[in-house]
C-alpha positions in Angstrom: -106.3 -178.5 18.2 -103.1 -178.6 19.5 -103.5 -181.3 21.7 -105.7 -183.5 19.2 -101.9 -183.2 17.1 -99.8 -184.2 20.2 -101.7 -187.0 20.4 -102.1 -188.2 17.2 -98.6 -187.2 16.0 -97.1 -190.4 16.3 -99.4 -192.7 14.1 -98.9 -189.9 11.5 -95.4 -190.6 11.9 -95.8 -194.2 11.3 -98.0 -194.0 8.6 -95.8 -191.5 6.8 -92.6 -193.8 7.1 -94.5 -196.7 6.0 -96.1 -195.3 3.0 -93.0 -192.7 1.5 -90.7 -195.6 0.4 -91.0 -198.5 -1.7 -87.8 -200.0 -2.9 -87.9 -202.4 -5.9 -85.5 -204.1 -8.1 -86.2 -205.8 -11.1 -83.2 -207.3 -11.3 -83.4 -208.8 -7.8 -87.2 -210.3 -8.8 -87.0 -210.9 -5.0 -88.9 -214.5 -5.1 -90.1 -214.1 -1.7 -92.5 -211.4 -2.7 -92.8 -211.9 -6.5 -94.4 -215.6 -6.2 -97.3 -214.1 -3.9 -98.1 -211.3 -6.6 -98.0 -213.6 -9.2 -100.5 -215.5 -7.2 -102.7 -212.7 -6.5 -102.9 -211.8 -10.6 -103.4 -215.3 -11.3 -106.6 -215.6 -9.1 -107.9 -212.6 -10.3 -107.0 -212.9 -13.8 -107.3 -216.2 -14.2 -109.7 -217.5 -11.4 -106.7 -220.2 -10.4 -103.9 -219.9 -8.1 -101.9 -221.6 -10.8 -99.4 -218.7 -11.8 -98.2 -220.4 -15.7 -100.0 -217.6 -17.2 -98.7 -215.2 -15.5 -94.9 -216.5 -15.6 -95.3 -216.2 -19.6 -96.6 -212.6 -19.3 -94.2 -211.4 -16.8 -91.0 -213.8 -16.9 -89.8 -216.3 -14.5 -89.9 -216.2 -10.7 -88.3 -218.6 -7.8 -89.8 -219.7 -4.9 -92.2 -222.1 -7.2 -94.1 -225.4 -6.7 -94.8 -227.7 -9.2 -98.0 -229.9 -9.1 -99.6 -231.8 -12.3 -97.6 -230.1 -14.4 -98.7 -226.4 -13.5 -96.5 -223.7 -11.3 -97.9 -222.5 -8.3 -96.8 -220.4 -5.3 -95.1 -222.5 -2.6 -95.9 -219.9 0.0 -98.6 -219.7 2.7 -101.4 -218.2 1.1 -102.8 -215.2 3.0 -100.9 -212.4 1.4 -101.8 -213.2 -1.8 -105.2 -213.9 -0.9 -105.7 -210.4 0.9 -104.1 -208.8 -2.3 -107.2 -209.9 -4.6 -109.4 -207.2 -3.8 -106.8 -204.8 -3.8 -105.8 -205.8 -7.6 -109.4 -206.6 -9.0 -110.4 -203.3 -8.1 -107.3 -201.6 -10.3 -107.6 -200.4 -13.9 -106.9 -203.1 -16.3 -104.8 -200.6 -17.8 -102.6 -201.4 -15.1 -100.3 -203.9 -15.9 -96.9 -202.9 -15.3 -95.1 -205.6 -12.4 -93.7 -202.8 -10.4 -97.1 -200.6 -10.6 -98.9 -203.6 -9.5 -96.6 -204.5 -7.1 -96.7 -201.0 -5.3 -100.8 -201.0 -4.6 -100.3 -204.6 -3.6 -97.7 -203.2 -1.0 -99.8 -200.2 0.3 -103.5 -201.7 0.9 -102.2 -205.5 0.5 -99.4 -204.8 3.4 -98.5 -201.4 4.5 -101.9 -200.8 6.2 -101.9 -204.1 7.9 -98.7 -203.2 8.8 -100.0 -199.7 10.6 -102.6 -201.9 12.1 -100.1 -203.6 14.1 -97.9 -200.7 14.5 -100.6 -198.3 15.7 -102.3 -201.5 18.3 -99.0 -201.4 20.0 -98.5 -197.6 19.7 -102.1 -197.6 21.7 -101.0 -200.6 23.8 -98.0 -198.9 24.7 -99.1 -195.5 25.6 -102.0 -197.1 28.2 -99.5 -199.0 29.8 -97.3 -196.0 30.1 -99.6 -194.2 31.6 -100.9 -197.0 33.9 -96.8 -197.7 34.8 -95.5 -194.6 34.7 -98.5 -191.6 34.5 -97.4 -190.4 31.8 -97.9 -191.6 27.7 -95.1 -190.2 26.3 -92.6 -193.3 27.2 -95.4 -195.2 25.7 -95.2 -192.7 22.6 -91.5 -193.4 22.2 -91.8 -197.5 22.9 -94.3 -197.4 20.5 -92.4 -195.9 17.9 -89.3 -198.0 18.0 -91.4 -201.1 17.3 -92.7 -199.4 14.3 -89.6 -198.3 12.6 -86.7 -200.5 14.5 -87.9 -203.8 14.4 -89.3 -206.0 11.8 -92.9 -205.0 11.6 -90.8 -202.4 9.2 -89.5 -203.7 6.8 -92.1 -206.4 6.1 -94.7 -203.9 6.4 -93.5 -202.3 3.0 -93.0 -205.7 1.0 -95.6 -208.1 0.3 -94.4 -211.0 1.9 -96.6 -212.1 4.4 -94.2 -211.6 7.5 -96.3 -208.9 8.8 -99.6 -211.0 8.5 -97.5 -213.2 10.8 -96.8 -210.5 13.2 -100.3 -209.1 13.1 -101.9 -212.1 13.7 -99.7 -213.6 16.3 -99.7 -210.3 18.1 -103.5 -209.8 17.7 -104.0 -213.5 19.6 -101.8 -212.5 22.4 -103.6 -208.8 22.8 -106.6 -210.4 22.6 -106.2 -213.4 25.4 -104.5 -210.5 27.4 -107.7 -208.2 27.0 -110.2 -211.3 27.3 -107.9 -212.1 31.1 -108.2 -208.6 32.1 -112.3 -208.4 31.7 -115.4 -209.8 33.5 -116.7 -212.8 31.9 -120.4 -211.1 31.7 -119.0 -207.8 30.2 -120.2 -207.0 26.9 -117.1 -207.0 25.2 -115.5 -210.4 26.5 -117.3 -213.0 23.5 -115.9 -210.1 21.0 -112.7 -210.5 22.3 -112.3 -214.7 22.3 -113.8 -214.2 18.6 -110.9 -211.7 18.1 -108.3 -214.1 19.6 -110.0 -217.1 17.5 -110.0 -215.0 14.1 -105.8 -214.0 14.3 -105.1 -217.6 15.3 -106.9 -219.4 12.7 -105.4 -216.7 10.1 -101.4 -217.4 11.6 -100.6 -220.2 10.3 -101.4 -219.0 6.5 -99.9 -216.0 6.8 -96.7 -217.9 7.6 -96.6 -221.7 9.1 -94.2 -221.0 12.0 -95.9 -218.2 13.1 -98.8 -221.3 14.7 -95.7 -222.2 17.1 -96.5 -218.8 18.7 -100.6 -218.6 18.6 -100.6 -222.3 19.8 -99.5 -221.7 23.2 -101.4 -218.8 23.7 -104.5 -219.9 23.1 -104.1 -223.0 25.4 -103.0 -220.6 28.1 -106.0 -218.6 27.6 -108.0 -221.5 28.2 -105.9 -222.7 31.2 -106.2 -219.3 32.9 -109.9 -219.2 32.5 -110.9 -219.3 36.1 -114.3 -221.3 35.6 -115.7 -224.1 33.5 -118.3 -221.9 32.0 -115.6 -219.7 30.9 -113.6 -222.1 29.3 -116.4 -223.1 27.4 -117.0 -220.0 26.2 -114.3 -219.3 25.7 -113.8 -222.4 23.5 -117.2 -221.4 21.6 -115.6 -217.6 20.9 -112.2 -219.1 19.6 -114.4 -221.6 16.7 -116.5 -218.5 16.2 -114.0 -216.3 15.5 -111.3 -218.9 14.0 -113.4 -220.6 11.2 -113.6 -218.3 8.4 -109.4 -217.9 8.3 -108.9 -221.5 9.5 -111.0 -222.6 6.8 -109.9 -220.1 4.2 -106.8 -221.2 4.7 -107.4 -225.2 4.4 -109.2 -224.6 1.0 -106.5 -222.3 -0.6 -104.5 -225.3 0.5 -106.9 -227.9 -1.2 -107.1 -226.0 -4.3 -103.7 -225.5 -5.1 -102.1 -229.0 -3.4 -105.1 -230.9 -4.0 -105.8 -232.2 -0.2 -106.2 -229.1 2.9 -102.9 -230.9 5.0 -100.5 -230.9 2.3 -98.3 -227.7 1.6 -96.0 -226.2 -1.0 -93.1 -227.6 0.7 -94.1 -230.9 -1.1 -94.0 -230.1 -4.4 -91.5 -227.5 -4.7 -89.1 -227.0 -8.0 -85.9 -225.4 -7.0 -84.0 -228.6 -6.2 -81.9 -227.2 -3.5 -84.4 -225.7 -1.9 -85.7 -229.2 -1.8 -82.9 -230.6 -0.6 -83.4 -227.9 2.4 -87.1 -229.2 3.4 -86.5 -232.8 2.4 -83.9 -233.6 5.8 -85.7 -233.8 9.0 -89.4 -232.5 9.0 -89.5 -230.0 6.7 -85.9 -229.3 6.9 -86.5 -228.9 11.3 -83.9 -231.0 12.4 -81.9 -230.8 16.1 -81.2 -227.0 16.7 -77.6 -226.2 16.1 -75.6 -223.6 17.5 -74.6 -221.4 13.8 -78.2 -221.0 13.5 -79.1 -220.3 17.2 -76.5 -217.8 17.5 -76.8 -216.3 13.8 -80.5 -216.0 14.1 -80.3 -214.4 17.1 -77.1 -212.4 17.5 -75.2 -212.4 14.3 -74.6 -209.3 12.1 -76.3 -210.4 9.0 -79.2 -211.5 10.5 -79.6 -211.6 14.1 -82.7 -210.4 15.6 -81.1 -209.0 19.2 -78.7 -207.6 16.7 -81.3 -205.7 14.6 -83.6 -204.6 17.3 -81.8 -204.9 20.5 -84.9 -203.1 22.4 -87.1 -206.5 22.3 -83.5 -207.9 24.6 -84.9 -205.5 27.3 -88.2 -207.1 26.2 -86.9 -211.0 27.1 -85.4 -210.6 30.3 -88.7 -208.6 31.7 -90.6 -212.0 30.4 -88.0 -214.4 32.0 -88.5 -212.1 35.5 -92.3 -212.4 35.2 -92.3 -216.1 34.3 -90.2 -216.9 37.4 -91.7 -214.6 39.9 -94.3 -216.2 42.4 -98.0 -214.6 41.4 -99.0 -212.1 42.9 -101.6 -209.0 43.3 -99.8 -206.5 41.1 -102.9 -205.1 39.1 -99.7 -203.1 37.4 -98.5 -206.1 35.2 -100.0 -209.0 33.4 -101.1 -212.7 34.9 -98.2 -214.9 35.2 -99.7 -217.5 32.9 -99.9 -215.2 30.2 -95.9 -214.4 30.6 -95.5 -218.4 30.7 -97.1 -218.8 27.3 -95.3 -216.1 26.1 -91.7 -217.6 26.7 -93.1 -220.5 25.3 -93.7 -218.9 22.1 -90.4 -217.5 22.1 -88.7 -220.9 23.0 -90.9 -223.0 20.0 -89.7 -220.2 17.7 -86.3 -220.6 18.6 -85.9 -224.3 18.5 -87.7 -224.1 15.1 -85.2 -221.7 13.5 -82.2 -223.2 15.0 -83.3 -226.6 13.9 -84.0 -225.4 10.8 -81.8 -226.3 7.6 -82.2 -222.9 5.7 -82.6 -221.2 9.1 -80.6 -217.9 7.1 -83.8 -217.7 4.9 -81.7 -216.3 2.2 -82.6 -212.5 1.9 -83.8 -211.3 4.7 -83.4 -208.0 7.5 -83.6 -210.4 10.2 -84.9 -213.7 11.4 -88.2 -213.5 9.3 -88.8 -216.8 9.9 -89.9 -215.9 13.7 -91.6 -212.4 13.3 -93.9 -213.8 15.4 -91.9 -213.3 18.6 -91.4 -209.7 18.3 -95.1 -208.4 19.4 -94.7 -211.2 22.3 -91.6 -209.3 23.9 -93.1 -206.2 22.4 -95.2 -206.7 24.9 -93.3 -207.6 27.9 -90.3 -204.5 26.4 -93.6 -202.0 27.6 -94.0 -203.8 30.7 -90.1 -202.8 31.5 -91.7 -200.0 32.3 -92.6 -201.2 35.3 -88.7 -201.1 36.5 -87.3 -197.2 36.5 -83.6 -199.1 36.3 -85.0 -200.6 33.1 -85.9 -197.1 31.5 -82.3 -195.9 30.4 -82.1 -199.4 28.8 -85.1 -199.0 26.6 -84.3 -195.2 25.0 -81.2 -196.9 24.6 -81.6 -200.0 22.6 -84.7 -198.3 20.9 -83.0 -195.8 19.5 -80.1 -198.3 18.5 -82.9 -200.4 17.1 -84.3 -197.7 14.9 -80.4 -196.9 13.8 -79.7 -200.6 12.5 -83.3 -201.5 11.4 -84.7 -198.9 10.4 -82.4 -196.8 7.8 -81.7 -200.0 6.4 -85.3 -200.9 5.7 -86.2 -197.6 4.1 -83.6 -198.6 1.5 -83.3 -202.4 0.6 -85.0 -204.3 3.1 -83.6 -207.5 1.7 -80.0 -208.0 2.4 -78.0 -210.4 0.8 -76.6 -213.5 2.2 -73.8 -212.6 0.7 -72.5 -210.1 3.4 -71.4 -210.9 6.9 -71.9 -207.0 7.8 -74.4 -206.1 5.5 -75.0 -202.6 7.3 -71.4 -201.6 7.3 -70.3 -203.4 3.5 -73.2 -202.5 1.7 -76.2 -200.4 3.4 -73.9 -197.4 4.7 -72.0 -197.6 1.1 -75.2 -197.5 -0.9 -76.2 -194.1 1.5 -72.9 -193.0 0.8 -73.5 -193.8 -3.1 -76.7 -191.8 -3.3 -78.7 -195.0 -3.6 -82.3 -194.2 -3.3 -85.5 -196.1 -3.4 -89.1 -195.4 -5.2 -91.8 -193.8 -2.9 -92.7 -190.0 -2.3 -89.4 -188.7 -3.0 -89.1 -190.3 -6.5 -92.6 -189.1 -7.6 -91.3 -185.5 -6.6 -88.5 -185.8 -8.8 -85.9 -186.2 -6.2 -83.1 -188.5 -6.2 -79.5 -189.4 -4.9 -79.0 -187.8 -1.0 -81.9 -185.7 -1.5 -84.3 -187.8 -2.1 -83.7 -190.1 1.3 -83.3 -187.0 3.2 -87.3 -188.0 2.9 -87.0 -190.5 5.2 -83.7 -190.1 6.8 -84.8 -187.3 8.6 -88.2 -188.4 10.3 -86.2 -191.8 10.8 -82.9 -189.8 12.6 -86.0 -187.3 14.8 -87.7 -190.4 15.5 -84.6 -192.0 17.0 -83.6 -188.8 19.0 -87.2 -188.8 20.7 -86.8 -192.7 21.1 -83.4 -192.4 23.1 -85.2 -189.4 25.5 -88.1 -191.6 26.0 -90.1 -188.8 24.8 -88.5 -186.3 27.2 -86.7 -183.1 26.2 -83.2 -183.3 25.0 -80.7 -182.2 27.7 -77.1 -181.9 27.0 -76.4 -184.5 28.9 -78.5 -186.6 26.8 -77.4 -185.4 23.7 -74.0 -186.7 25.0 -75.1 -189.5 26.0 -76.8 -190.0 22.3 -73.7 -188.9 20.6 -71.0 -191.3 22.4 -74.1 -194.1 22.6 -74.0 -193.6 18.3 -69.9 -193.2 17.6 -69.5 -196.1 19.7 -72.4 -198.3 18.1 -70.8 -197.8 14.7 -67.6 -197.5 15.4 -68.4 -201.0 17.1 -70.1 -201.7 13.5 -66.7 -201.1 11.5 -65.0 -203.7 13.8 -67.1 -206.6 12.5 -64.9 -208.2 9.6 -66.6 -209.0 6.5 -66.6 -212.8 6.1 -65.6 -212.5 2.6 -64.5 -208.9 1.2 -64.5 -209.6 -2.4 -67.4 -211.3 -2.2 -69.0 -208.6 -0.9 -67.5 -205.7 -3.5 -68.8 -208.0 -6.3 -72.3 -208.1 -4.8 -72.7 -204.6 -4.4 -71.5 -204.0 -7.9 -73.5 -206.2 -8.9 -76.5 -204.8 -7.0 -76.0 -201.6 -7.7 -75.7 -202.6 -11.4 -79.8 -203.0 -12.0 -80.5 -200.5 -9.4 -83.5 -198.8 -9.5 -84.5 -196.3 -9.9 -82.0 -195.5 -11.8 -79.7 -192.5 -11.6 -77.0 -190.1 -13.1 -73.9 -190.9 -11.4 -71.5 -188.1 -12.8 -71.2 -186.8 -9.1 -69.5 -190.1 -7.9 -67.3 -190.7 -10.8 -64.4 -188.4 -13.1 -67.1 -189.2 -15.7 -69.9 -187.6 -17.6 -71.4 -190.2 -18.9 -71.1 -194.2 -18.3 -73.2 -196.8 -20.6 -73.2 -199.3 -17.4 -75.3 -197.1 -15.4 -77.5 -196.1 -18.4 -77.4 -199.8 -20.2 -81.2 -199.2 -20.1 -81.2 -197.1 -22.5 -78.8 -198.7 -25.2 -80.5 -199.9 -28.1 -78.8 -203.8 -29.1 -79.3 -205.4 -31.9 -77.9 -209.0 -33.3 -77.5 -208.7 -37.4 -76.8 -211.9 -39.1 -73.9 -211.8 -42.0 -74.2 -213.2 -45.0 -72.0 -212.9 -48.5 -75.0 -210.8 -50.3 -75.5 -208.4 -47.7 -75.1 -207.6 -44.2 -78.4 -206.8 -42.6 -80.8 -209.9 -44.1 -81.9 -210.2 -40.9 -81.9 -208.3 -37.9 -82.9 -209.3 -34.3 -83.9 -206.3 -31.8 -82.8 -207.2 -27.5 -85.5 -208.5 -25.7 -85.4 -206.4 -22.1 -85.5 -208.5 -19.0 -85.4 -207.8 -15.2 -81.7 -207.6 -15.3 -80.5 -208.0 -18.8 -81.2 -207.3 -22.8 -81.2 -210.8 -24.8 -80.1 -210.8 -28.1 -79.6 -214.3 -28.7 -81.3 -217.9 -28.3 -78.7 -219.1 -25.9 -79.1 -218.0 -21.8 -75.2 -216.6 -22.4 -76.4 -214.6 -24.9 -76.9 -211.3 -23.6 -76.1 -207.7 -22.4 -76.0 -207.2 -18.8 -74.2 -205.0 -16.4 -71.8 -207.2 -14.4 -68.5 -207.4 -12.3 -66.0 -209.6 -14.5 -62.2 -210.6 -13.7 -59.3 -208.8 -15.9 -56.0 -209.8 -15.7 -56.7 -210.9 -12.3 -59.1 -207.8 -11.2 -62.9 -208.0 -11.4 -63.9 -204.7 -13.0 -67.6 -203.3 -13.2 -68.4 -203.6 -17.0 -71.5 -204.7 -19.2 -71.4 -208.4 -19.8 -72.1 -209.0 -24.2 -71.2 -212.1 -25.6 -70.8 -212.2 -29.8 -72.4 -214.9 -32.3 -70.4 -216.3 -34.9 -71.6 -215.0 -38.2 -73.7 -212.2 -36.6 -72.9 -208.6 -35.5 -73.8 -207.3 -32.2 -74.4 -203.7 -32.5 -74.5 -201.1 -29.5 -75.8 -197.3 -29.9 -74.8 -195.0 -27.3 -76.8 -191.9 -26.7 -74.1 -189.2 -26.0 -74.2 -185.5 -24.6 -74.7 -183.2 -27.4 -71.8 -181.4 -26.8 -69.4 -185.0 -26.2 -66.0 -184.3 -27.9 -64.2 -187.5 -26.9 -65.2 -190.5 -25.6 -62.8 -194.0 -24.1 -64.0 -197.1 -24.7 -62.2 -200.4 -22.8 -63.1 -203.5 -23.2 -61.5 -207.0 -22.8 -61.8 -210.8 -22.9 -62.3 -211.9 -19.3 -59.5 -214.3 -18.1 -61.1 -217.6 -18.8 -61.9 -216.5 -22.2 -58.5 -215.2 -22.7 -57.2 -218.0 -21.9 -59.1 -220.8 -23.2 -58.4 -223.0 -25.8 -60.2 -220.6 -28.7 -58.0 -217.9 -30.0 -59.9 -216.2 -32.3 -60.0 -212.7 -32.2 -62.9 -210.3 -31.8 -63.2 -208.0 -34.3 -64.0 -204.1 -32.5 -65.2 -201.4 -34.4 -66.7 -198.2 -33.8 -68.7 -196.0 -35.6 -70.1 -191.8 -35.3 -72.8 -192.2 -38.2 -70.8 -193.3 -41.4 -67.2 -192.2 -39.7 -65.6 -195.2 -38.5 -63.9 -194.1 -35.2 -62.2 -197.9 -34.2 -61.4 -200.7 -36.5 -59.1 -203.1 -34.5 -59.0 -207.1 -33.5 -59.2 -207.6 -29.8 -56.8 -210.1 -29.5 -57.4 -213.2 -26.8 -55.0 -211.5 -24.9 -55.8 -210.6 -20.9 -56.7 -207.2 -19.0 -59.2 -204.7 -20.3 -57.8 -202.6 -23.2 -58.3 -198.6 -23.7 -59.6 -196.9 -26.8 -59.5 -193.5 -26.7 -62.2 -192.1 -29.7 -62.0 -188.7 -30.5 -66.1 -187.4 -31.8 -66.3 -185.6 -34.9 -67.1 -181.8 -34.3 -70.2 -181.8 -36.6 -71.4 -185.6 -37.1 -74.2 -187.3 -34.6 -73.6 -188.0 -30.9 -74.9 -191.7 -31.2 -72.4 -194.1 -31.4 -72.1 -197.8 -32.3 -69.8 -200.7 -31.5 -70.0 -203.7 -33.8 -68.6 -206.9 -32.6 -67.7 -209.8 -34.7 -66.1 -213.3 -34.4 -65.1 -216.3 -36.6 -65.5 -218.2 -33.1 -67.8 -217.5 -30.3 -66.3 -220.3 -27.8 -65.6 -218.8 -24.7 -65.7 -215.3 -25.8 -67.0 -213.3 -22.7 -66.6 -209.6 -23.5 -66.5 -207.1 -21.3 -66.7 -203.7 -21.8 -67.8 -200.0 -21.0 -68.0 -196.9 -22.9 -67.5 -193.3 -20.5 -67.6 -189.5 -21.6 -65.1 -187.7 -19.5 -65.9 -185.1 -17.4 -63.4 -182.7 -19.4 -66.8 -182.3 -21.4 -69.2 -179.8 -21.0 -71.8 -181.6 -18.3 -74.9 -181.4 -19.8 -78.0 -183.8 -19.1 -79.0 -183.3 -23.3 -78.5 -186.2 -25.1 -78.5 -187.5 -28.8 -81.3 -189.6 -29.5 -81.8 -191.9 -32.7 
């Protein structure tokens, strides 16, 4: 029994870190995944891939095409197409986008994700113990491809990237397999089906992802050592590629109207138009921003991010230039050839490539389908005993930068030059947590990624040992490697600073899930971390009465509308007063209308501030009206003043009555609404007795 757990240990370890987190943002409505669920619950729901139906159930998404007047996904269509099963077989009675979104993730993603994870976990532990006699090296490789590179963090969203890396990987294992046996074995036609079936499935998981299964496949054939073979060969490869191949041309035809034609063509966002319409589909000449910020750079680079699969490059480059020889301990020659090929198409492509950044993204995702290519070739370093310090080195590293980061938000902004430094390690810091096994305990804050922080932090102690014991001198050797990896972190400047303090405000603004952040702040309570839970209302005036008409906030991903105009809203945001942006909630008032606010206070709330202000272009704009303020506690008004067009956010302290209700409601009014962006906040000090027991309506 006990060695039945040594061996399987590891894939428990995988599958535990891919299925215990699951971070989503409504506010974010991250396009890149949102567009292929839409798709999914439009060809189940409504037997189309046209997702109009499901925009005007579920709100708006990016990343759209537009073709005869309907909105489709521009996307390659293999995630959403292995997501239909998954959602036709949940209970109608689940409808909820994030709900949906989660089994989508876990049997639409995560398990092909643990697919490719656990093939190179296998992959890496024979070759260990062909190169070395030993699989725990192979236990530890294995592992930092799983959690430190970007089978990770694709593995948990539904994006299709891991369907890239799955099937470009599968085509290379497959070819390497197909080399390695006897043409009449039993096995060998099972494996050129194998190789045909991921390469007729990579291009529709993601398009580049072809530039890497290409190659192979003609260096399969090449390497074939007889004309028999090669025809067989050829014969497995239609076999196994027609079903995807032509799945994937008639999603195409159905939702484009011929099987050549792609998203690209028809896509609605004008910018990203602009972005595929120069060159070939935006390819153009590769240029050396994107080479080197694809590669190297701090927001994206994919060295950077998972610096083990470097290790994993020069081992390729040595076998590609090495005269071929009778080593039954490494791979053909050919098969290294094709590989760097790969590499090199994926590179030109992405630095050629007009949106090469890919906007949010935890690395090049663009080319996932290099990394099980110098997966590959990282094992065979192996081979080289000066090579072994190098990989428990960089594979631990790799699991340090990619890995934390992907449990957490593995999306980073654009917005940040050093995302891990000006927002990941900040958000940690913050108590920032994501959705997964911890949150359906009831955890949150430090605790609850103590779920995965831990297995993550043993995972990249075993990775830096190479799955040997831990010796003081390699615990000191783990413990300078780490100070001087992030001290080296804290040396990269942020490109813009501000920039990057409004975005994580901003981020953290429609957080989820949400949380009580009394611990972080002097305060007890704070309406712009609970602006969920504020009930706004927009009452039209008139001379008769005041309440003829009364119009409830609509919720949104990231906002409450109260109004028929887009600036008509209540949203937390990060506005400039009197020079400083401040984190407030965004309202804007309607002439002849009241907004209203309630506040749910602790029971035992015995003063309150409120601040709020006229950001500076509103202040000083042309319109000087003022806005009337008032607050009340039931039928006790507390605050009956004009904000003035006057900058900087103003303080109101409001003292509670002792026995009257702990709700409490701001009324704004004005005689002007032009240029009248409000922003305020509304805070219980700590000075009051903490409690978690609130007021309610």
């Amino acid at each position: 029994m006990r060695g039945f757990i040594y061996r399987l240990w590891p894939y428990f370890a995988v599958a535990f870190n891919y299925l215990c987190t699951s971070p989503y943002h409504r506010g974010l409505n991250n396009p890149n995944e949102m567009v292929r669920v839409y798709m999914t619950k439009a060809l189940v729901d409504e037997g189309t891939p046209s997702i109009d139906a499901v925009i005007r159930k579920w709100g708006g998404v990016d990343d759209k095409a537009v073709r005869n007047g309907k909105m489709y996904s521009s996307k390659a269509p293999l995630q959403s197409l292995t997501g239909v099963p998954v959602y036709a077989m949940l209970s109608e009675s689940i409808t909820d986008k994030r709900v949906v979104t989660t089994w989508l993730r876990i049997f639409g993603s995560a398990i092909y994700g643990m697919a490719i994870a656990w093939l190179f976990l296998f992959w890496s532990r024979k070759r260990s113990q062909i190169l070395t006699n030993s699989e725990t090296s192979g236990n530890a490789l294995g592992l930092a491809f799983a959690v430190g590179t970007m089978f990770y963090p694709y593995a948990i969203t539904f994006t299709g990237h891991i369907l890239a890396a799955l099937t470009a990987g599968g085509t290379y294992l497959a070819v390497i397999k197909l080399l390695e046996k006897l043409e009449d074995s039993e096995d060998w036609f099972v494996f050129a089906c194998l190789a045909g079936f991921s390469a007729g499935a990579a291009p529709f998981a993601e398009y580049p992802a072809a530039l890497v299964a290409a190659p192979i496949l003609f260096g399969g054939f090449f390497a074939m050592p007889t004309l028999r073979s090669k025809g067989r060969y050829f014969l497995g490869l239609a076999v196994g590629g027609f079903l995807p191949f032509g799945l994937g041309l008639w999603a195409h035809h159905d939702s484009w109207g011929a099987f050549y034609k792609t998203g690209y063509s028809f896509l609605e966002n004008r910018a990203y138009v602009e972005v595929h319409g120069t060159g070939f589909f935006g390819v153009n000449l590769p240029k050396a921003d994107a080479f080197l910020g694809s590669l190297f750079s701090p927001g994206t680079g994919l060295f950077f991010y998972s610096p083990i699969l470097i290790v994993g490059l020069v081992v390729l480059c040595m076998f590609c230039f090495q005269r071929e020889h009778d080593n039954k301990l490494s791979h053909p020659r050919t098969l290294a050839i094709v590989g760097l090929i790969g590499f090199v198409a994926e590179v030109l492509f992405i630095s050629g490539h007009t949106g090469w950044r890919g906007g949010w993204t935890l690395g090049p995702r663009y080319i996932i389908g290099v990394v099980p290519i110098l997966a590959v070739w990282t094992i065979e370093g192996l081979a080289f005993p000066r090579f072994r310090f190098w990989l428990g080195l960089t594979g631990g590293l790799s699991i340090i930068l990619t890995g934390f980061a992907s449990a957490l938000y593995p999306h980073l902004s654009d917005v940040y030059g050093n995302p891990l430094i000006s927002f990941v390690l900040p958000s940690y810091l913050n108590g920032e947590f994501s959705y997964g096994l911890a949150h359906s305990l009831g955890l949150e804050g430090h605790i609850a990624n103590m779920v995965h922080t831990i297995p993550l932090t043993m995972i990249a102690i075993y990775v830096f040992c190479l799955g040997n014991k831990l010796t003081i001198s390699r615990a000191a050797a783990l413990g300078f490697a780490t100070v001087l990896t992030m001290g080296s972190l804290f040396l990269i400047p942020e490109s813009d600073p501000s920039a990057a303090m409004r975005e994580n405000e901003r981020l953290w603004g429609f957080w989820e899930p949400s949380r009580s952040r009394q611990s972080t702040s002097d305060s007890v309570y704070r309406a712009r971390d609970r602006w969920r839970g504020l009930r706004v209302t927009a009452e039209l005036l008139t001379n008769e009465e005041r309440k003829s008409r009364v119009v409830p906030c609509r919720p949104k991903a990231d906002r409450c509308e109260y109004g028929g105009q887009p600036w008509q809203h209540l949203k937390p945001d990060f506005l400039p007063f009197d020079g400083k942006h401040r984190s407030v909630l965004f309202v804007h008032p309607i002439t002849g209308w009241t907004i209203k606010t309630k506040f749910n206070l602790p029971r035992e709330t015995s003063s309150a501030l409120l601040e709020i202000g006229l950001t500076d272009s509103s202040a000083d704009s042309d319109n000087k009206a003022p806005v009337s303020v008032r607050v009340l506690q039931g039928n006790t008004v507390l605050l009956d003043e004009p904000l003035a067009a006057e900058r900087g956010l103003k303080k109101f302290p409001l003292t509670l009555t002792a026995t009257g209700t702990r709700v409490i409601e701001l009324d704004l009014e004005t005689t002007q609404d032009g240029a009248r962006v409000l922003g305020f906040d509304l805070t219980v000090p700590r000075a009051n007795k903490e409690v978690e027991d609130f007021e309610t309506n």
